[in-house]
C-alpha positions in Angstrom: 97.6 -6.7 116.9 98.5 -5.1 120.3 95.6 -3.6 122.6 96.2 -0.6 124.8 93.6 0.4 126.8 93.2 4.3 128.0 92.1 5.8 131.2 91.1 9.2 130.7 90.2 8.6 126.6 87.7 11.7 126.5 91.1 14.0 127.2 92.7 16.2 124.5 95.9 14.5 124.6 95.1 10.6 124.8 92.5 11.2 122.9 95.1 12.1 120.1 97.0 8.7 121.0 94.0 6.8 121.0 92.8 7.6 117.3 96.5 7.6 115.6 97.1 4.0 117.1 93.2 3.0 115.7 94.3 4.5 112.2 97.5 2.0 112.6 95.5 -1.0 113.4 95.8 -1.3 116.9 92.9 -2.4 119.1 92.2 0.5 121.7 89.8 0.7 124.7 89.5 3.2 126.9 87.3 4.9 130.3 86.1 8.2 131.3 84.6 9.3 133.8 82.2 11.9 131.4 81.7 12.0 128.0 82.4 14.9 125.4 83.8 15.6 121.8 86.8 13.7 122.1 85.5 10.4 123.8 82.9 10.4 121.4 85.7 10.7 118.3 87.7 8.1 119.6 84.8 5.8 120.2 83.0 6.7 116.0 86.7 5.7 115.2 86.4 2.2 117.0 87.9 2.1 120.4 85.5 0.1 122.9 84.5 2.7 125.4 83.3 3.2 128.4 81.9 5.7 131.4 83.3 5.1 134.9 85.6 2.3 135.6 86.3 -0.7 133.9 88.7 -3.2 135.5 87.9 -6.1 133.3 89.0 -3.9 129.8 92.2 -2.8 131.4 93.2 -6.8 131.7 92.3 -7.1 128.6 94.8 -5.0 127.2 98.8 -5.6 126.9 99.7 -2.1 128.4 97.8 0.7 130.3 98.0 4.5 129.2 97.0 6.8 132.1 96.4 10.8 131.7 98.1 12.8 133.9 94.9 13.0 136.5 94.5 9.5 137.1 95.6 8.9 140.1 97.2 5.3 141.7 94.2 4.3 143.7 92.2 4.6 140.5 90.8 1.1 140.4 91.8 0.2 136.7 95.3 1.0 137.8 95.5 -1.5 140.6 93.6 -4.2 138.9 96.4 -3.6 136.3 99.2 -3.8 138.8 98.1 -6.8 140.7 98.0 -8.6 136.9 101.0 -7.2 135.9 100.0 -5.4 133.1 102.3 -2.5 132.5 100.7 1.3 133.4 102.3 4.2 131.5 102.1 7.7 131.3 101.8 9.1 128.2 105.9 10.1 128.2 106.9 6.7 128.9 104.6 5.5 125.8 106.0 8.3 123.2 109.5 6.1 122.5 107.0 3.7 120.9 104.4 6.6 119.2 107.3 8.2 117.3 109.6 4.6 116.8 111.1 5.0 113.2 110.4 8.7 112.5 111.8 12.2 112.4 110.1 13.7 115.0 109.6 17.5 114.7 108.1 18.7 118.2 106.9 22.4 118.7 107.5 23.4 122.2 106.3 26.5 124.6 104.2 27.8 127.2 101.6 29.6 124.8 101.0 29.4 120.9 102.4 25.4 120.4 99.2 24.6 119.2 98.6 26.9 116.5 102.4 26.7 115.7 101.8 22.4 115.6 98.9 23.1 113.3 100.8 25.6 111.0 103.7 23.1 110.6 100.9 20.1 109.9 99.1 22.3 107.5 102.2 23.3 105.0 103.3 20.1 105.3 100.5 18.6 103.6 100.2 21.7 101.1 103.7 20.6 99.7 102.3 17.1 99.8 103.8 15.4 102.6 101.6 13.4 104.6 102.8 13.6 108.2 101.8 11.8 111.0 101.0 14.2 114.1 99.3 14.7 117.6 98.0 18.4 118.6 95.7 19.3 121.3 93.0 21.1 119.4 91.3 19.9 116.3 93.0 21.6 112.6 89.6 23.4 111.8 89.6 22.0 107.9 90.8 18.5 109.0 88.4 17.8 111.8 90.9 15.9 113.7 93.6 16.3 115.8 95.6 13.2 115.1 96.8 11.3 112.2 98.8 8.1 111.8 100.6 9.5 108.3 102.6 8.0 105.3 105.8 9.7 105.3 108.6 9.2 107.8 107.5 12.6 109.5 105.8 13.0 113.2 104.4 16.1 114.1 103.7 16.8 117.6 103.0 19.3 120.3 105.5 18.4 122.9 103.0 19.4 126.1 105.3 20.1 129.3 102.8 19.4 131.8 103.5 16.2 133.7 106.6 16.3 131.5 105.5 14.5 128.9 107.8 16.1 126.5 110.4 14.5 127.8 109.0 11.1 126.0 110.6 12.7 122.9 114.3 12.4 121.0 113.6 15.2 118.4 115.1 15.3 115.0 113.8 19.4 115.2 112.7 20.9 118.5 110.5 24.3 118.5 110.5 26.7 121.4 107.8 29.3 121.0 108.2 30.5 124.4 108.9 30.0 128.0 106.6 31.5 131.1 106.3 30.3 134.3 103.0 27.9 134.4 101.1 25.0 135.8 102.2 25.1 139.2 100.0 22.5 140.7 102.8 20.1 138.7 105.6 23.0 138.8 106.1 24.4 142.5 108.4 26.9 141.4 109.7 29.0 138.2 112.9 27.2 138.8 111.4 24.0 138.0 109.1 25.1 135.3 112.6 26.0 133.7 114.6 23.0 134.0 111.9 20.9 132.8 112.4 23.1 129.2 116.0 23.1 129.6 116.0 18.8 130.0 113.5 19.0 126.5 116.0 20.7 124.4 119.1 18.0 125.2 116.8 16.0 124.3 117.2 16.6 121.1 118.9 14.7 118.6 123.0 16.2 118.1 122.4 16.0 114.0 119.4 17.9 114.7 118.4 21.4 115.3 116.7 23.5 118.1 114.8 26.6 116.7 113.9 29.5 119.8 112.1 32.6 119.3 114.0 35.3 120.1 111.9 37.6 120.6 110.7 35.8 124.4 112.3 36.7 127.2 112.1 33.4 129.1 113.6 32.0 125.9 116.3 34.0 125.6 116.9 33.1 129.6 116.7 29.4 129.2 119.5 29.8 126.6 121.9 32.3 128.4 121.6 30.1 131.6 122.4 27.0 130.5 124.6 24.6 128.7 123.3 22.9 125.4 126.9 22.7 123.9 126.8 20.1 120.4 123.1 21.4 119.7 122.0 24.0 117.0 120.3 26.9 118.1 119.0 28.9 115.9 116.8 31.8 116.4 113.3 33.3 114.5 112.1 36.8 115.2 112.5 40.9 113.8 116.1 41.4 114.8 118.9 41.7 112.4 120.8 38.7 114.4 118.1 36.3 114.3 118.7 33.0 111.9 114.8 33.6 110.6 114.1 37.2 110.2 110.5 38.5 109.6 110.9 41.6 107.3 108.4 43.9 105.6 105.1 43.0 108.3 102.2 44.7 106.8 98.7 44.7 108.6 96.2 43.5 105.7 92.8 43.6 107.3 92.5 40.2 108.6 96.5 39.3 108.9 99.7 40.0 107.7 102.0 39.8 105.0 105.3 39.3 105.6 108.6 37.6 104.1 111.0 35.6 105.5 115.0 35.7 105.9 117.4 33.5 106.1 120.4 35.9 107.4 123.5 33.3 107.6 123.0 33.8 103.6 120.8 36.3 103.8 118.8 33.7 101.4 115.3 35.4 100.9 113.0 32.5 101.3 109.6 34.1 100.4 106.8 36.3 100.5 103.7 35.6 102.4 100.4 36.0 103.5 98.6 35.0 107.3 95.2 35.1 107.4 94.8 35.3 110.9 95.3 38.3 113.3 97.6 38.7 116.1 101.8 39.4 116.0 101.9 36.3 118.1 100.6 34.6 115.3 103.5 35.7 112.9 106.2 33.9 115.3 104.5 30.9 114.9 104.1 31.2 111.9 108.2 32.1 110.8 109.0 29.3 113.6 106.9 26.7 111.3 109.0 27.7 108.4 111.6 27.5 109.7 111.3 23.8 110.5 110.2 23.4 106.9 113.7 24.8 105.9 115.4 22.8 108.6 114.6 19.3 107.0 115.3 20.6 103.2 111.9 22.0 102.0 111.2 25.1 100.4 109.0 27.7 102.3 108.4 29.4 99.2 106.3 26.8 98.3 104.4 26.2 101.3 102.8 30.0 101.0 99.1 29.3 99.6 99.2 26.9 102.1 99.9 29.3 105.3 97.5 31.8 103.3 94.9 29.3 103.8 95.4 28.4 107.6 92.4 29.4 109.4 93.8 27.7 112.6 92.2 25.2 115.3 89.2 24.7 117.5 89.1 27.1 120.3 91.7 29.3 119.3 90.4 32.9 118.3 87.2 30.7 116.7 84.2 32.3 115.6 81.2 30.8 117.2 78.5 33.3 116.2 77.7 36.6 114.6 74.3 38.0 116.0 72.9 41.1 115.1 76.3 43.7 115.8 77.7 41.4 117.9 80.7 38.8 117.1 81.1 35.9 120.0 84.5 33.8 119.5 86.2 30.7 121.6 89.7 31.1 122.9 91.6 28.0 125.1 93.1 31.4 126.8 93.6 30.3 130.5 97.4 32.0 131.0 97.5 36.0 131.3 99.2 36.0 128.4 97.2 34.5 126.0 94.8 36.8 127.7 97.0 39.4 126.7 98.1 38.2 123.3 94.6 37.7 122.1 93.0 40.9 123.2 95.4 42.5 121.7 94.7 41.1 118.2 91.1 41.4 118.9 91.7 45.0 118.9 93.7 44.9 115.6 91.0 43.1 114.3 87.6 44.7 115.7 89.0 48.5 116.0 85.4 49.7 116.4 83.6 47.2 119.1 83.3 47.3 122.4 85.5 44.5 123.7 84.4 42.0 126.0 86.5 39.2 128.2 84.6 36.1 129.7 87.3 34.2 131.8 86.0 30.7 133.0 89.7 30.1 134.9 90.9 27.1 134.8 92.5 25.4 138.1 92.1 27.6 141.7 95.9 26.6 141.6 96.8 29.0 138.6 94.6 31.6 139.1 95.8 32.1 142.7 99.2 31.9 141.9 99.0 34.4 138.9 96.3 36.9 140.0 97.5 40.0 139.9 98.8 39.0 136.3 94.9 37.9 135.4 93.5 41.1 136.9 96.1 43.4 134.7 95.0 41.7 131.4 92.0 41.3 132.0 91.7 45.3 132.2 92.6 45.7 128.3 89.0 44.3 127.9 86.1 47.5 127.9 83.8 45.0 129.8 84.8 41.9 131.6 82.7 38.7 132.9 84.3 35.9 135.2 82.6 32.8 135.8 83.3 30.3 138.3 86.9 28.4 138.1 86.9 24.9 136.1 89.0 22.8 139.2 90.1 20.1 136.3 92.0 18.2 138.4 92.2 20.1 141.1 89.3 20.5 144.7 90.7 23.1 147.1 88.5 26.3 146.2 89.2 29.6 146.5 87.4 32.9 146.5 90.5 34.3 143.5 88.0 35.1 141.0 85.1 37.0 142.8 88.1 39.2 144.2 89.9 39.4 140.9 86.5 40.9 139.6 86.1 43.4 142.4 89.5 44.7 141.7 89.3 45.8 138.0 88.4 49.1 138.0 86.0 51.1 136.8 83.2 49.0 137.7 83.7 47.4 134.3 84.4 43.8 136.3 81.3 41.2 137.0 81.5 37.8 138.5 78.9 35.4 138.2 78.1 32.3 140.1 76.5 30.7 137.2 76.5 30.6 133.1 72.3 31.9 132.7 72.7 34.5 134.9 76.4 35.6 132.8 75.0 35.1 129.2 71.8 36.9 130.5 73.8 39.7 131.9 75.8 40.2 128.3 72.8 39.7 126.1 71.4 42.8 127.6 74.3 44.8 127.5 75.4 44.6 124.6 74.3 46.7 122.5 75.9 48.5 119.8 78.9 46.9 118.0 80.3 44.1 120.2 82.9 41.2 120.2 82.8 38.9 123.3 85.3 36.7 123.7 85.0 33.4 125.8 88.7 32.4 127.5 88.3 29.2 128.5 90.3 26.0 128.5 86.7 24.0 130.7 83.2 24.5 129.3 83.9 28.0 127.6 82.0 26.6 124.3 79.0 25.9 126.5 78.8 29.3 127.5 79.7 30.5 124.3 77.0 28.2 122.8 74.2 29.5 125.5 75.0 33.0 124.4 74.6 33.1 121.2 71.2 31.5 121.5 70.0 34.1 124.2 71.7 37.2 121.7 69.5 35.7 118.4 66.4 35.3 120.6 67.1 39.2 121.9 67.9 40.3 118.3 64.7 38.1 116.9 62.1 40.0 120.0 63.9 43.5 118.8 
């Protein structure tokens, strides 16, 4: 049995490490430095855990996984380096994760989760038992990680701290490419590259599969050289490999079919049950992997009808009285973008509220006048206070953000009671709030719709 041991367990991403190496057997502690959903998973599935710092488990173990904001004076780190036990990150640890499978790994600045969790779910509908890593929960599986039966491994290939480039994909995805993260990133430049070095990565028997549709996508590909790769393309235009024909607005989705043009091979009909035209790339990018490694897409249909997608991403929390509060991990402006949009499609009648907790004073500087124009497709708007994750120079971004939308429509708020207090008695009349929020969004959200039933219950 090998031991690992985890610093920085409670996080999306190890956290997804931690319980697919407990499902195979492996003995797994880990630290953090708080607790929440994810270190208490890890921890019902067996790992020994612990809060704060814990020298004497990390010499226990044979190798050390670090998340990306653990830093090298962290004292589990030199207590490992003076014993010469080996400390990773989690790209150096993937060559041993995905060791004797095809690895199919959905790439992209926005929508890789949902388009992870599409793949995952269809596989499973056609009966294939993949393993796979995501960083959200699959709503009906309660979990996002699994160690699998079949010679499949599903993963979200996360650029930040390049950890995709851990991976030698059979299949690489690439929903998208837009300049992000650039406390790791310090320029666009970079932020490109870093995609550009994921896609040689792939495997030369393999295939790459790009939206077309993306600008930055169809950049990345004119401006570099991936000569012995396959690229193929998914999108509406009559050149792309995937086309998406015959996109009809049903009420709570679309239906759609999908193309194969090289032999203009009609691969199905089918229904999504979730709203946003985002949501439909993901979607014909998923089948398309499905037809990549020899499965039928047709088949997989009932499946993708039934996808009601992951934790935090367009996620109903509540429904009090007229008004509809729902989670998004929005924290780019175009997520902020993508999701009003469909929350428009969907709610034609409500008055629209953003809440934006932003997440890192790093992003919300660089990409402020971005936040402030989509923030202003929302009729009312709330900011709260930045989450600093891993970041602790502050800055005033938000507050000023707030005064700048106009209309008087923008509020910032210094805390969460006086926020949810602030909505609570505002909204009146048909509403849908939606919480964007990659930090403690579904504490707010949570806090709301307790103060909105006690309103509607004193009405």
């Amino acid at each position: 049995m090998k031991k690992v041991h985890f610093i920085g367990i409670g996080g999306t991403g190890i956290s997804a490490i931690a319980l697919l190496l407990l499902e195979r057997g492996w003995q797994v502690s880990g630290t953090d430095r708080s607790a929440s959903r994810y270190f208490d998973a890890v921890t019902a599935k067996g790992a020994y855990t612990l809060l704060g710092h814990s020298p004497e488990l990390a010499l226990a173990a044979d190798v050390i996984v670090r998340s990306s904001a653990v830093h090298d004076d962290d004292p589990e780190v030199i207590a490992a380096r003076e014993n010469g036990i080996p400390v990773i990150k989690r790209n150096e640890f993937l060559p041993e994760l995905t060791s004797g499978y095809q690895t199919l790994a959905v790439a992209g600045s926005h929508g890789k989760t949902t388009c992870t969790a599409m793949l995952v779910t269809m596989l499973r509908g056609l009966g294939v038992d993949p393993a796979f890593i995501l960083g959200a929960q699959i709503r009906p599986l309660a979990t996002n990680a699994h160690a699998g039966t079949s010679d499949l491994f599903v993963i979200e290939a996360d650029e930040y701290d390049n950890m995709f480039l851990g991976l030698n994909p059979k299949i690489s995805l690439l929903t998208n490419v837009e300049y992000d993260h650039p406390d790791f990133f310090p320029t666009p430049a970079d932020y490109y590259q870093a995609f550009a070095a994921f896609i040689r990565r792939t495997q030369p028997d393999g295939a790459v599969i790009t939206c077309a549709e993306d600008e930055g996508v169809r950049n990345l590909l004119a401006s570099n050289d991936f000569d012995g790769l396959s690229i193929l393309t998914y999108g509406y235009a009559t050149e792309c490999t995937y086309r998406i024909e015959k996109v009809r607005w049903n009420g709570d989705g679309y239906d759609f079919s999908l193309v194969y043009s090289p032999d203009q091979e009609q691969l199905g009909e089918f229904v999504l049950s979730i709203p946003g035209r985002h949501n439909l790339l993901n979607a014909a990018g998923a089948l398309a992997v499905l037809h990549q490694i020899g499965l039928n897409p047709s088949a997989a249909s009932e499946s993708l009808a039934e996808f009601v997608g992951t934790e935090r991403r367009f996620e109903q929390v509540c429904h009090s009285g007229d008004t509809v509060v729902i989670n998004d991990y929005g924290h780019h402006p175009t997520q902020l973008n993508l999701t009003l949009e469909a929350a428009r499609e969907l709610y034609p009648d409500h008055c629209l509220w953003a809440v934006w907790e932003p997440h890192t004073f790093s992003r919300t500087d660089r990409l402020q006048l971005a936040f402030t124009a989509a923030l202003q497709r929302a009729d009312r708007v709330v900011i709260l206070p930045t989450y600093a994750a891993r970041e602790s120079v502050e800055t005033d971004t938000p507050r000023q953000i707030a005064q700048e939308i106009p209309g008087s429509k923008g509020n910032y708020f210094t805390n969460f009671a006086e926020a949810a207090d602030y909505i609570a008695g505002e909204a009146t009349g048909l509403n849908v709030v939606i919480v964007f929020s990659a930090g403690k969004g579904p504490e707010f959200a949570n806090m709301l719709c307790f103060r909105l039933d006690m309103r509607r219950q004193n009405d």
